[in-house]
LOKOL-974286 format. One line per field, with one value per residue (C-alpha): residue number from 1; residue in one letter; x, y, z. Coordinates in nm, 4 decimals. Layout:
# LOKOL-974286
i <- NUM_...
aa <- A_...
c1 <- X_...
c2 <- Y_...
c3 <- Z_...
END
This chain:
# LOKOL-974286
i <- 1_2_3_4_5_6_7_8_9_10_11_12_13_14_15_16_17_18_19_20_21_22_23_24_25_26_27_28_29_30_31_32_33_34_35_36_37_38_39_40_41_42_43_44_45_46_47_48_49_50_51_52_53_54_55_56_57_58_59_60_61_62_63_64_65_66_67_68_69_70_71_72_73_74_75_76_77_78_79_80_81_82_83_84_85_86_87_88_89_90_91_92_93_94_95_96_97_98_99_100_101_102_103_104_105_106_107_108_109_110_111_112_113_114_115_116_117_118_119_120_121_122_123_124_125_126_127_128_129_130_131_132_133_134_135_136_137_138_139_140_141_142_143_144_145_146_147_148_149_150_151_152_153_154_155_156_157_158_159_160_161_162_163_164_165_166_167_168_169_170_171_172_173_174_175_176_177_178_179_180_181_182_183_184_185_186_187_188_189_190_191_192_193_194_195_196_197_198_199_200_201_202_203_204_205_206_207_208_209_210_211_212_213_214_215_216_217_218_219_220_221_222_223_224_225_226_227_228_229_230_231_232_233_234_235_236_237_238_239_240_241_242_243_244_245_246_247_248_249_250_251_252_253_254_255_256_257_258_259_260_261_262_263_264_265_266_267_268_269_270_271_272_273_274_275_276_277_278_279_280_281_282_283_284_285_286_287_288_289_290_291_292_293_294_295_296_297_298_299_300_301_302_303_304_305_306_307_308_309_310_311_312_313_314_315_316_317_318_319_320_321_322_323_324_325_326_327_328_329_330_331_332_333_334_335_336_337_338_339_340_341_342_343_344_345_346_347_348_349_350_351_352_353_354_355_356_357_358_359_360_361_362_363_364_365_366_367_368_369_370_371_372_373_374_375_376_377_378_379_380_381_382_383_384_385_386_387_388_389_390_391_392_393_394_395_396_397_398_399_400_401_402_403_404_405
aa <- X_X_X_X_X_X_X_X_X_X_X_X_X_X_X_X_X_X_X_X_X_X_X_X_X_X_X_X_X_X_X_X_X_X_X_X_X_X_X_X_X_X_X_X_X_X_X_X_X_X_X_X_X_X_X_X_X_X_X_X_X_X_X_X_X_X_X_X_X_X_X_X_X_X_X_X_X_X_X_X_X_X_X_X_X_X_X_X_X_X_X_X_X_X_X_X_X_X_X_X_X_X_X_X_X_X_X_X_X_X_X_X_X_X_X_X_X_X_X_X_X_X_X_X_X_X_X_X_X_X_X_X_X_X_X_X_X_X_X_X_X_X_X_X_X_X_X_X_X_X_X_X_X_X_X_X_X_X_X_X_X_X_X_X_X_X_X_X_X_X_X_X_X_X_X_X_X_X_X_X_X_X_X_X_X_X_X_X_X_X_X_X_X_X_X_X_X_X_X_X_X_X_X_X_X_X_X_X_X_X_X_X_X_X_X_X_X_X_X_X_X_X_X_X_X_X_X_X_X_X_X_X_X_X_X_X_X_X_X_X_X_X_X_X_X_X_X_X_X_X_X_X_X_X_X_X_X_X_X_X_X_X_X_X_X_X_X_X_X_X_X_X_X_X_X_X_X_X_X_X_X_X_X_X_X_X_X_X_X_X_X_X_X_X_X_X_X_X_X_X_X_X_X_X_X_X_X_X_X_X_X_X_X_X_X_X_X_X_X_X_X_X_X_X_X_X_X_X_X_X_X_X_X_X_X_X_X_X_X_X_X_X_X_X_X_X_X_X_X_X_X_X_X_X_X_X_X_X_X_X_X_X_X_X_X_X_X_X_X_X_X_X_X_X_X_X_X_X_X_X_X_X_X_X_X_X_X_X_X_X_X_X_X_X_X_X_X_X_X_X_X_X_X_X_X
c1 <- -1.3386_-1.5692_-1.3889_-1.2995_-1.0291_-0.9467_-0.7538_-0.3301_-0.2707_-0.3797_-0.1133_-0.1375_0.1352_0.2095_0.4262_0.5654_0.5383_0.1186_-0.1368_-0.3001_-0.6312_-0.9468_-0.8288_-0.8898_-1.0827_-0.9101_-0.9866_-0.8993_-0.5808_-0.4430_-0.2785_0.0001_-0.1023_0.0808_0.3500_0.2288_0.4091_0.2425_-0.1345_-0.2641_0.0079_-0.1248_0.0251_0.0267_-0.1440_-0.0022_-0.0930_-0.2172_-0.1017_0.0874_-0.0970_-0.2094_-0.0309_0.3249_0.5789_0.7324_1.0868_1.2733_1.1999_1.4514_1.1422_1.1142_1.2745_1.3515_1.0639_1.3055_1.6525_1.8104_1.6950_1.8537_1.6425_1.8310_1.6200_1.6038_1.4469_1.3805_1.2452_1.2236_1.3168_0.9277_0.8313_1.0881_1.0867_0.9064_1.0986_1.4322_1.4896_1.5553_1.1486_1.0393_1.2522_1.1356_0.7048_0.8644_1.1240_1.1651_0.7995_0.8149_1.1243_0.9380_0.5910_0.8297_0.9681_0.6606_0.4430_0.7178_0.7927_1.1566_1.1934_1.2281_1.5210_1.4399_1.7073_1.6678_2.0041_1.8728_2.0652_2.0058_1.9487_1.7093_1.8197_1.7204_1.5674_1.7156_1.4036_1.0435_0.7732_0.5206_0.7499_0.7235_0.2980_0.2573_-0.0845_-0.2684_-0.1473_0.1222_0.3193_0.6494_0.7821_0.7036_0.8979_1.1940_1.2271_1.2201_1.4652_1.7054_1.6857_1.7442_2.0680_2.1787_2.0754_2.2341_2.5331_2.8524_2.8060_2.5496_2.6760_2.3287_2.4938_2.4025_2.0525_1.7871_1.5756_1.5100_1.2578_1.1787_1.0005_0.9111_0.8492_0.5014_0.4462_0.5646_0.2036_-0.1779_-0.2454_-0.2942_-0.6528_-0.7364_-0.5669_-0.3332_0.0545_0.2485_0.3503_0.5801_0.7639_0.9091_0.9567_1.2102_1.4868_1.4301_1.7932_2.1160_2.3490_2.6778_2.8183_2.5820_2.2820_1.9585_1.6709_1.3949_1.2537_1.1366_0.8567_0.7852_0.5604_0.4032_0.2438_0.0740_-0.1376_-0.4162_-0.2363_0.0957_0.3804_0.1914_0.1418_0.5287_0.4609_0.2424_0.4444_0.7338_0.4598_0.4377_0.8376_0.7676_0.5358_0.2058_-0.0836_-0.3562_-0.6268_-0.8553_-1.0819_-0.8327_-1.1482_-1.4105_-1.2680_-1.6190_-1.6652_-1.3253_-1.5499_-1.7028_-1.3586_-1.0759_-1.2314_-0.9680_-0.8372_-0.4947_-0.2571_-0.2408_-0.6272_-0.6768_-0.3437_-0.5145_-0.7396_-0.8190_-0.6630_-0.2956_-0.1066_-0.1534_-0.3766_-0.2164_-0.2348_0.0365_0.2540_0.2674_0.3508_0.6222_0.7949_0.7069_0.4980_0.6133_0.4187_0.4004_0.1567_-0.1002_-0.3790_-0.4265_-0.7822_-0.7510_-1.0413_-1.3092_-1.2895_-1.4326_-1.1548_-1.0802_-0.8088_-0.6817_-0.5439_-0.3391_-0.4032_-0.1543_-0.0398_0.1836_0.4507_0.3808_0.1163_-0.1500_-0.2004_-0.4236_-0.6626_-0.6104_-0.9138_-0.8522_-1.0799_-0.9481_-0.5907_-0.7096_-0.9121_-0.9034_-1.0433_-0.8032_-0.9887_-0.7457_-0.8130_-0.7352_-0.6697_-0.6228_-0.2822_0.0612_0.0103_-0.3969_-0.3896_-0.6380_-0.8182_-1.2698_-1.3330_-1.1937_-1.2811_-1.2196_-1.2006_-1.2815_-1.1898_-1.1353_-0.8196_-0.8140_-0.4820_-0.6305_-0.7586_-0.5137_-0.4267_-0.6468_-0.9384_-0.9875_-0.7872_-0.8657_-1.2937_-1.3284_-1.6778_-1.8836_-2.0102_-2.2719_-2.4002_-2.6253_-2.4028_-2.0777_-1.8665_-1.6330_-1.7379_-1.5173_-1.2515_-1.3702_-1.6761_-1.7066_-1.5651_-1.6807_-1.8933_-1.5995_-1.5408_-1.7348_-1.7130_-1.5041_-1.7174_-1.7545_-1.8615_-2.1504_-2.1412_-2.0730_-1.9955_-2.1189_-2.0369_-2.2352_-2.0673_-1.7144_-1.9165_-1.7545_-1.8566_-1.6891_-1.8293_-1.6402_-1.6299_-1.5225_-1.1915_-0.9393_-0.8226_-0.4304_-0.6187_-0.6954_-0.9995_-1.1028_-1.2375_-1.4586_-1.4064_-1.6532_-1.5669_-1.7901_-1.7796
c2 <- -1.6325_-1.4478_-1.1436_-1.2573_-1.4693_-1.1845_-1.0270_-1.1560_-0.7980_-0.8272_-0.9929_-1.0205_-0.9103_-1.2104_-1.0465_-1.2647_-0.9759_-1.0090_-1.2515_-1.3910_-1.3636_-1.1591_-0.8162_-0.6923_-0.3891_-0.0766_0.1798_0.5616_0.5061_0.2063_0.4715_0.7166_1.0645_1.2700_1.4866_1.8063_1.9670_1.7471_1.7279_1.5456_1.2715_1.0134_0.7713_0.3757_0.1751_-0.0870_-0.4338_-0.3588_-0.4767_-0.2809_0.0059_0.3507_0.5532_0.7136_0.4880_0.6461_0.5513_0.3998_0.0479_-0.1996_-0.3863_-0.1712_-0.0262_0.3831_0.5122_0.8090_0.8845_0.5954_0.2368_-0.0297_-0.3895_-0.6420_-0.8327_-1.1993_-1.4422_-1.8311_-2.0998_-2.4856_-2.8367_-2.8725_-2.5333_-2.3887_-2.0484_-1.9960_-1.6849_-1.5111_-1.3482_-1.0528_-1.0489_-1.1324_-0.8227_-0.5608_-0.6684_-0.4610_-0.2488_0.0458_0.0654_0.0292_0.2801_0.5148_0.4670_0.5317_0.8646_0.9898_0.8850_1.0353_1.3637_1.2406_1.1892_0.7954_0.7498_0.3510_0.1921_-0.2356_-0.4198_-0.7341_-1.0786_-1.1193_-1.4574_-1.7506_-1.8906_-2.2705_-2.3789_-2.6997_-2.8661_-2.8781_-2.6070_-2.8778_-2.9732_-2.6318_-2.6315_-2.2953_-2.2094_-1.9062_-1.7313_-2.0102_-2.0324_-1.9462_-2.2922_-2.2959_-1.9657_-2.0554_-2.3707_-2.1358_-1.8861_-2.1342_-2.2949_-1.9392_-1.9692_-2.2771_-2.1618_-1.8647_-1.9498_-1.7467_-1.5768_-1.3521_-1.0897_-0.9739_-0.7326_-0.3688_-0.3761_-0.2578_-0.5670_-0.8073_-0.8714_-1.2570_-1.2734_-1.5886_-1.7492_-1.7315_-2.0792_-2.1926_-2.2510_-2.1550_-1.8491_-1.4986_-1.5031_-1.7974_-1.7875_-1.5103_-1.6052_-1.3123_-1.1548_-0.9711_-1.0871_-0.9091_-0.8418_-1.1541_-1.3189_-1.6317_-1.7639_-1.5819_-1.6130_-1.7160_-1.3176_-1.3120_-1.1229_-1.1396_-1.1734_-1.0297_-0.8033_-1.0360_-0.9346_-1.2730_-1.2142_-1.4796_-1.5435_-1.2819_-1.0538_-0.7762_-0.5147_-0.5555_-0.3717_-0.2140_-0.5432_-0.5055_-0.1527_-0.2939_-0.5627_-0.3017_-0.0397_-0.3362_-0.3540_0.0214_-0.0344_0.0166_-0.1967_-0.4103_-0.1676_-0.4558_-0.6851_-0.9791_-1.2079_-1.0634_-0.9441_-0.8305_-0.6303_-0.4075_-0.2227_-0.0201_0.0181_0.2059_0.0777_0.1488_0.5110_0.3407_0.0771_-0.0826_-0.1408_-0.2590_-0.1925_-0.2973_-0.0407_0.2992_0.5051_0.4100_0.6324_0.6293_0.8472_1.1529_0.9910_0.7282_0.9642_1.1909_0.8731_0.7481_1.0980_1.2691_1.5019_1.7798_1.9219_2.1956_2.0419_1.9095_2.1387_2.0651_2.0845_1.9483_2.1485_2.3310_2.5860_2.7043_2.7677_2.7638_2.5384_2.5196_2.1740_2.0590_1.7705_1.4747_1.3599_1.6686_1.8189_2.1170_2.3066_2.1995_1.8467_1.7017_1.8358_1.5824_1.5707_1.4213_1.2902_1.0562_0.9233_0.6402_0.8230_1.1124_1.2146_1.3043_1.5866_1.5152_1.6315_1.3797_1.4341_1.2471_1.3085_1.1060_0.7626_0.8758_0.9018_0.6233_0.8183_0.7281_1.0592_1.3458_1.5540_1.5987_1.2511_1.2199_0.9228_0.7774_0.6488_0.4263_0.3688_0.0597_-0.1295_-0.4597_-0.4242_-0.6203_-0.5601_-0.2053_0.0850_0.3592_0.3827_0.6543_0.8422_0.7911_1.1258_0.9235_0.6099_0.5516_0.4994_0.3925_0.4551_0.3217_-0.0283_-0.1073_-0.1254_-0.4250_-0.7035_-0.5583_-0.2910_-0.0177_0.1722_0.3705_0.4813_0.8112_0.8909_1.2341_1.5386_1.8217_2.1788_2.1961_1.8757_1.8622_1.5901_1.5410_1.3239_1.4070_1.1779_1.3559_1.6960_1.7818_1.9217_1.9701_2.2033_2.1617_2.5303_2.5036_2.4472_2.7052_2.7222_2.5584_2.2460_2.3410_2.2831_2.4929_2.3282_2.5018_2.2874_2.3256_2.1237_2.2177_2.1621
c3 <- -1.2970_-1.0151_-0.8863_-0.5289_-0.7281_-0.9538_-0.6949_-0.7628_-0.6613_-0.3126_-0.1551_0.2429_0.3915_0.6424_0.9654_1.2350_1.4817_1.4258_1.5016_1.2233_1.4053_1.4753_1.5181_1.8631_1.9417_2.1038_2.3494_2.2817_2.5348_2.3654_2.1443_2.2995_2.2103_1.9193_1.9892_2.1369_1.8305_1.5291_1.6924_1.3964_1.3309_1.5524_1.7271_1.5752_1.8236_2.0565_1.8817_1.5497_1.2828_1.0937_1.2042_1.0112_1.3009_1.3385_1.5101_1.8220_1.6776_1.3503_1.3369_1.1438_1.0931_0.7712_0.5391_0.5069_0.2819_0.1875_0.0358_-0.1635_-0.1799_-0.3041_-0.4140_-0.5174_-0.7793_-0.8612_-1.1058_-0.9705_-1.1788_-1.0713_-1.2068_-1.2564_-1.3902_-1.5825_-1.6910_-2.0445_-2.1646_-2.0508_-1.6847_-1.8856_-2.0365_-1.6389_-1.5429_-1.7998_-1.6428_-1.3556_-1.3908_-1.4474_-1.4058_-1.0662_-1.0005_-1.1757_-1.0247_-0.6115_-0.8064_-0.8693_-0.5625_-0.3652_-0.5757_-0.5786_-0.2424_-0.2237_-0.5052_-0.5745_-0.7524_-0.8601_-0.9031_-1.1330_-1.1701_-1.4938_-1.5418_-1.3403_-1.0379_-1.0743_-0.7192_-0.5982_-0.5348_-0.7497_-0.7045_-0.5983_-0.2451_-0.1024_-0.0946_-0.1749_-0.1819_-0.0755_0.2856_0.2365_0.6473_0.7665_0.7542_0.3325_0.3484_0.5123_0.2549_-0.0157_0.1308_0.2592_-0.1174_-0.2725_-0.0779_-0.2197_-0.5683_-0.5774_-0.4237_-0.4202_-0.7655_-0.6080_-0.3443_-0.1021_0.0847_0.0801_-0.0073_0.1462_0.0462_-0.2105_-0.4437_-0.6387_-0.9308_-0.9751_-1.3265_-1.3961_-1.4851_-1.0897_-0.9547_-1.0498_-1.2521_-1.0622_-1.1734_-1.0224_-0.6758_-0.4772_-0.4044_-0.4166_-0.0904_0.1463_0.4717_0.6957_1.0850_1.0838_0.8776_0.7009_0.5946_0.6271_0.2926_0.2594_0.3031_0.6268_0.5143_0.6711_0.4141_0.6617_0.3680_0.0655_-0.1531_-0.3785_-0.6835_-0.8850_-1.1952_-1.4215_-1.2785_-1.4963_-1.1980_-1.4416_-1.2292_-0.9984_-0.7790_-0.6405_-0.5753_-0.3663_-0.1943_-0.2104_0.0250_0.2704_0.3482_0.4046_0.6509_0.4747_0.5748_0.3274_0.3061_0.1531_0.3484_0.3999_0.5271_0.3459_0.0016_-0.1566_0.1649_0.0062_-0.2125_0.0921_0.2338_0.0330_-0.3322_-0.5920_-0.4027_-0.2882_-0.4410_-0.0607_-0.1728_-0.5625_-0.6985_-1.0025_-0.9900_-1.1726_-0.9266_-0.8797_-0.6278_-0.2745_-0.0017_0.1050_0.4881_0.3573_0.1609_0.4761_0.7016_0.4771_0.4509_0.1553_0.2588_0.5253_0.7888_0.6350_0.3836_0.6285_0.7904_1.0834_1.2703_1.6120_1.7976_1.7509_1.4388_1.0825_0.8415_0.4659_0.2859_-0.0977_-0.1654_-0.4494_-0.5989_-0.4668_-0.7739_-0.8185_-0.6419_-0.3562_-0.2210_0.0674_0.0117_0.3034_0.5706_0.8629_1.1713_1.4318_1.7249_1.9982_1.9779_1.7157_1.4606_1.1778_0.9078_0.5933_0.3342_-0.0194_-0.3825_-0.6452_-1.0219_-1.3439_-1.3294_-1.3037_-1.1415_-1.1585_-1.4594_-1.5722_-1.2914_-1.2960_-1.1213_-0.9750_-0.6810_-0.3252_-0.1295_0.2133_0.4402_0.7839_0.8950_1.2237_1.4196_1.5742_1.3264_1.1907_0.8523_0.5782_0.8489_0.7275_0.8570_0.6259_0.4714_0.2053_0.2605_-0.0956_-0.2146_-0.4442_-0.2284_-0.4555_-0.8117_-0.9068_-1.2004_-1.4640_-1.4227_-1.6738_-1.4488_-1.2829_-1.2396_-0.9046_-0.6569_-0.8496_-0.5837_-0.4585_-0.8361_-0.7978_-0.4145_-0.4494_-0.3380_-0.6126_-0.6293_-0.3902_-0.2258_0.1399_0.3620_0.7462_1.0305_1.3355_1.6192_1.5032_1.4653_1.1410_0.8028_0.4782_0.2056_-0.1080_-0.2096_-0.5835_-0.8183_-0.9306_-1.2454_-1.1951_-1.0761_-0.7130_-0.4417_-0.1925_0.0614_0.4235_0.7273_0.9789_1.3443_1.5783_2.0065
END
């Protein structure tokens, strides 16, 4: 199959609360401006979707990306595709990979806990009369979830969670290499069950995907208000985006954890851990690599109320650890920009080469785009430069940022 179908990982996330169309530019005052104490975290801009900024408030569109969480898990087959091993074989693709994969992206700080029914729920009506096909609609969604309902009846108690995931049997529908079904809804409820829960967080996965796992991690970052960071209308066009630096990107990719920007959004980073550049200066930062607990673990520059740069240094470590390259990434993050229509672009050190092309037909330009010893990285319109300084010996960069008036 050609790559643009090799892609069952990258799920759109399909919101009611955002158009499905061309993403609309923003000015520099479409975003509030940050707090006067937190200069860096900006603002999420009025009408994007899903945007890269901070929301001015808790949402109940979304789930709490800290303390515990609670995903009730469920197994559907159908009258015309039944399951071809046990619920208990579907379960074990996922878990506890996946709980495992939240500890350690979150250093403990999102305690994700799945509830399984252990057996197949047996939808009331065939796979072929709900037309799911790729960016299936809300009306094909609601049929499903009013079905789920039905099939699981009183024996299963929804209450209490914090939202609910369906693995569908793999058979239901084409295989994940040759179109994309999995995805996430939320931002509205599709059926209420019998004990009067809402299901308005529902990440569906489908078929077998080469991302194993790591593709409900990926629905899962969507109910936590994460955006697609691949190009949702142009999918080759994702390799000059975020590549493989972000499971909201490839989650099949080399690198599986997630930018420094998004841990700090969702909570598990402090303040503390962010440097913070927001005028003109010339200073020195050590960062820690992301994929371990403490230390300095971003260098955020910001200019205008919709775009920053993040400075991060990634390592072969923990969910990395099938890692291409290591180094010191540098990327863009835009508060106005829709998500699948590319809200974060990582700089590439290297332009010229990728890396590791093993890891995929494509997409492999990104591979080797961390800065090293030496290397320095300029952007004259933002008036910033970053001079990679060297690496200490426990695993750490220092990095010289130079923003100039």
């Amino acid at each position: 199959m050609s790559d643009p179908l090799r892609v069952a990982a990258l799920a759109a996330v399909l919101l009611l609360t955002a158009s499905s169309g061309a993403a609309v530019p923003y000015g520099e005052s479409a975003a509030a401006p940050p707090p006067a104490g937190r200069p860096c975290a900006l603002r999420a801009a009025p009408g994007a979707a899903m945007s890269e900024g901070f929301p001015s408030g808790r949402s109940r569109e979304f789930a709490r990306p800290t303390g515990n969480v609670r995903a009730l898990t469920l197994m559907i087959d159908f009258p015309d595709a039944k399951a071809p091993y046990s619920a208990r074989e579907r379960y074990a693709e996922f878990f506890p990979a996946v709980e495992r994969w939240f500890t350690r992206s979150s250093y403990g700080r999102l305690r994700y806990r799945s509830v399984p029914v252990p057996r197949y729920l047996r939808m009331p009506r065939p796979f072929s009369a709900y037309r799911i096909g790729r960016g299936y609609g809300w009306g094909a969604h609601t049929a499903m979830m009013r079905d789920l309902v039905k099939a699981a009846g009183k024996s299963v108690g929804f209450r209490g969670y914090d939202l609910v995931n369906v693995l569908v049997t793999p058979n239901a529908g084409p295989a994940a290499d040759q179109s994309v079904l999995s995805v996430t809804w939320t931002g509205a409820s599709a059926a209420t069950t019998t004990d009067g829960t809402r299901l308005d967080r529902v990440s569906l996965i489908y078929g077998h995907d080469h991302s194993a796992s790591r593709v409900l991690s990926h629905e899962n970052g969507h109910i936590f208000g994460l955006p697609d960071l691949y190009a949702a209308d142009d999918f080759q066009r994702t390799d000059s985006l975020a590549g493989q630096w972000d499971s909201m990107s490839l989650d099949w990719g080399l690198q599986g954890d997630l930018l420094a920007w998004h841990k700090w959004r969702l909570g598990w980073l402090d303040d503390a851990q962010i440097g913070c550049v927001p005028a003109t200066a010339a200073r020195t930062f050590t960062l820690s690599p992301i994929e371990i607990p403490g230390g300095r673990k971003a260098v955020v520059i910001p200019y205008g109320r919709t775009r920053a740069y993040v400075i991060e240094a990634r390592d072969a470590l923990g969910n990395d650890d099938g890692a291409c390259r290591t180094g010191v990434l540098v990327y863009q993050v835009r508060t106005d920009v829709d998500s699948g229509r590319g809200p974060v672009t990582v700089r590439d050190a290297h332009p010229g080469t990728s890396a590791c092309d093993y890891s995929s037909g494509s997409f492999n330009s990104l591979n080797d785009a961390p800065f090293r010893t030496g290397e320095r990285f300029h952007d004259s319109a933002a008036r910033l430069t970053v001079q990679v300084l060297g690496r200490g010996p426990a695993g750490e960069w220092a990095v010289r940022v130079t923003r100039r008036p």
